[in-house]
C-alpha positions as CSV (number, residue, x, y, z in Angstrom):
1,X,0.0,0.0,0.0
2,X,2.8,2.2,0.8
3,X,4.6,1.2,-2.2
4,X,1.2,2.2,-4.3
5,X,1.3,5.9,-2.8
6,X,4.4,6.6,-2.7
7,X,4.2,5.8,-6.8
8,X,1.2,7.9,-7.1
9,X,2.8,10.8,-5.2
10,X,5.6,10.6,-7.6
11,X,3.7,10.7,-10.6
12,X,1.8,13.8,-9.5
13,X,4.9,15.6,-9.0
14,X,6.3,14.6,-12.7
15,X,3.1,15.3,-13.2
16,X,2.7,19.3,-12.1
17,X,6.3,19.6,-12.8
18,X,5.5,19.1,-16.7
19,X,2.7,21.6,-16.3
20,X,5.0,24.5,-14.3
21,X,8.0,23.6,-16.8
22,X,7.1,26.5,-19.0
23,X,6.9,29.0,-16.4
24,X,9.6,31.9,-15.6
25,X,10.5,30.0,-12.7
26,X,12.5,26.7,-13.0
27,X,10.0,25.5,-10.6
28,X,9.2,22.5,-13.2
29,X,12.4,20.8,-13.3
30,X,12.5,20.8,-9.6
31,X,9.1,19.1,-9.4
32,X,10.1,16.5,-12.1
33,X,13.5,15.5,-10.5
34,X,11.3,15.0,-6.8
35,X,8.8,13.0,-8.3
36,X,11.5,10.9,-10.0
37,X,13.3,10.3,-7.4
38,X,10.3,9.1,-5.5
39,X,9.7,7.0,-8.2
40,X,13.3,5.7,-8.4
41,X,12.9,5.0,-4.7
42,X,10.7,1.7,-5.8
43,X,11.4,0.5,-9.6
44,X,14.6,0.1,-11.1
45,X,13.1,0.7,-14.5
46,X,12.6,4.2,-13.5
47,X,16.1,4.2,-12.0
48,X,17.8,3.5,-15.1
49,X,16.0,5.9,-16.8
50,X,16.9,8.4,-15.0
51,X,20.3,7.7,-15.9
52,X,19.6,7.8,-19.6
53,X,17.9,11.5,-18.6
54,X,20.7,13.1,-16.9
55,X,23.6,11.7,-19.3
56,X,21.1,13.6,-22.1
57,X,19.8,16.2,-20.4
58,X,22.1,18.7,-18.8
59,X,20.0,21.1,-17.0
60,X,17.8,18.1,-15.5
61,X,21.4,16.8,-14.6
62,X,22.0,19.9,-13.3
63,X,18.7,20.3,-10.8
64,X,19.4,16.5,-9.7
65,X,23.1,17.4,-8.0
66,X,21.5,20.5,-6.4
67,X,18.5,18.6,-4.9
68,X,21.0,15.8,-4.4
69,X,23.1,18.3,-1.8
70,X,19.7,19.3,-0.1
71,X,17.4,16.5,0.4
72,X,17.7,13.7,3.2
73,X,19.7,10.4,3.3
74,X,17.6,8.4,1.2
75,X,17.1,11.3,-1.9
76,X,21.0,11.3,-1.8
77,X,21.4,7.6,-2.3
78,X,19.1,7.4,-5.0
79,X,21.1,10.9,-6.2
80,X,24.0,8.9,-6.1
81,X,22.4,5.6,-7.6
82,X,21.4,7.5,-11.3
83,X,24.6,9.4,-11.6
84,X,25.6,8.5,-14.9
85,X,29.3,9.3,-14.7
């Protein structure tokens, strides 16, 4: 069950972070990166995605390493986990 939220709460937050992405403020990326790393928290499907993502994608790359400095032990693991170099 808490497997099944914890999914849904990341896909809302992909979710709104698509929607805010072309706003003035870079609020979207942020969102994105959170709910992916929630997700990443559960599937490795998603985990090795991300990888794909950030080796592609500099600015998402980018927004990961500065959340990766801010957010609690797991976040940082799961930082650490998708790094792609």
């Amino acid at each position: 069950m808490i497997r099944l939220l914890s999914d849904l709460l990341g896909l809302v937050l992909v979710g709104l972070g698509i929607l805010t992405l072309p706003t003035p403020i870079p609020i979207g990326l942020v969102l994105i990166a959170l709910g992916a790393l929630i997700l990443a928290a559960n599937e490795e499907v998603v985990r090795k995605e991300i990888r794909t993502a950030r080796a592609t994608h500099k600015p998402f790359d980018t927004a990961m390493r500065t959340l990766g400095k801010t957010l609690p032990g797991i976040f940082k693991e799961i930082v650490k986990k998708t790094d792609p170099s």
